[in-house]
C-alpha positions as MATLAB code, in Angstrom:
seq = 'XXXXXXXXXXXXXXXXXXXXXXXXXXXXXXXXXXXXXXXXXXXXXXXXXXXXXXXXXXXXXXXXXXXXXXXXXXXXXXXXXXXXXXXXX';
ca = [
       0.000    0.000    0.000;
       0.812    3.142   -1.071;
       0.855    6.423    1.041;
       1.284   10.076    0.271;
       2.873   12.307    2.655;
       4.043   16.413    2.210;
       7.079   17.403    3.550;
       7.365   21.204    5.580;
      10.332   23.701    4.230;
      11.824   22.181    7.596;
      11.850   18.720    6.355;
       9.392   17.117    8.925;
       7.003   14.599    7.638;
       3.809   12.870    8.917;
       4.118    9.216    9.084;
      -0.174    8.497    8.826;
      -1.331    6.820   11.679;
      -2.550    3.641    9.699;
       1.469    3.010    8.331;
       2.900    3.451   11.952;
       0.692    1.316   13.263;
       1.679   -1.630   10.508;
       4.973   -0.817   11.473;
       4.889   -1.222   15.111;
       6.446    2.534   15.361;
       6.119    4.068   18.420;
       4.774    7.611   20.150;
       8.555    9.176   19.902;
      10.705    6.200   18.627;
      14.080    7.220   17.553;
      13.756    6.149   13.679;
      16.572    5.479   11.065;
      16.357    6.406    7.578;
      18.859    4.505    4.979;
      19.610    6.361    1.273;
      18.604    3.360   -1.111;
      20.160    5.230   -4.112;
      16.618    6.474   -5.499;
      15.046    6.949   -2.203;
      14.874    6.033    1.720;
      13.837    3.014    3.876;
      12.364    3.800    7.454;
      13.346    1.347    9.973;
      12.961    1.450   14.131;
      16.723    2.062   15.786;
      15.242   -1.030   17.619;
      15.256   -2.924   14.002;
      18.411   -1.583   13.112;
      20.154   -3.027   16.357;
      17.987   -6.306   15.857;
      19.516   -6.566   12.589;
      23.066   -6.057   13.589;
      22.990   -8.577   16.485;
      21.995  -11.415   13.995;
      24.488  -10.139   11.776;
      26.990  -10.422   14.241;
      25.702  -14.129   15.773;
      25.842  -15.081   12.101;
      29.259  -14.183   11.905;
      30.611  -15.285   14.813;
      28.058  -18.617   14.341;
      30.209  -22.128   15.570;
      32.692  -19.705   17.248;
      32.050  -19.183   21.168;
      33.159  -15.519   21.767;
      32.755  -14.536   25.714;
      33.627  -11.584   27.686;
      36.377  -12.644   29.013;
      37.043  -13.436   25.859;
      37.073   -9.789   24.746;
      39.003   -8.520   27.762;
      41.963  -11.350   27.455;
      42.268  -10.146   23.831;
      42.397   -6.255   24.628;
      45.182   -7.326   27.098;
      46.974   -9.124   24.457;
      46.768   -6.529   22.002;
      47.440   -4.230   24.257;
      50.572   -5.775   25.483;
      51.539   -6.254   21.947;
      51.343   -2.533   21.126;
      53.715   -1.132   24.285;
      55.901   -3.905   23.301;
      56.647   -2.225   20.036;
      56.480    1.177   21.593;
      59.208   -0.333   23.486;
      61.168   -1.521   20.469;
      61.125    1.781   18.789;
      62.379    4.063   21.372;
];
């Protein structure tokens, strides 16, 4: 379905009231807007992080990745870079 909207010299446009209720949009919902080349998609931030979290599980799918998985990697990195600070001064 098709909906027709006008946009104020400001730029602010009405979502109707029908649309934001197919799209689960909330009273004051922080929304995203991604340039598709000829136009825009409207997505909830909620979406947008929803999307990124399975993109990340479905790159880190078969590999167990925890916390302290993070922080003993930091440390090693981080222990890596002052060693070469080390070796250049």
């Amino acid at each position: 379905m098709s909906y027709s909207v006008n946009m104020t010299p400001d730029g602010a446009m009405i979502i109707p009231a029908a649309l934001r209720e197919q799209l689960g949009f909330k009273d004051g919902e922080r929304l995203v807007l991604e340039n598709d080349g000829d136009g825009f998609t409207v997505k909830s931030y909620r979406q947008v992080v929803r999307e990124v979290q399975a993109e990340f599980k479905r790159m880190l799918k078969g590999r167990e990745f925890t916390v302290d998985d993070f922080i003993a990697e930091r440390r090693f990195e981080a222990a890596r870079e002052e060693a070469e600070l080390n070796d250049n001064s």
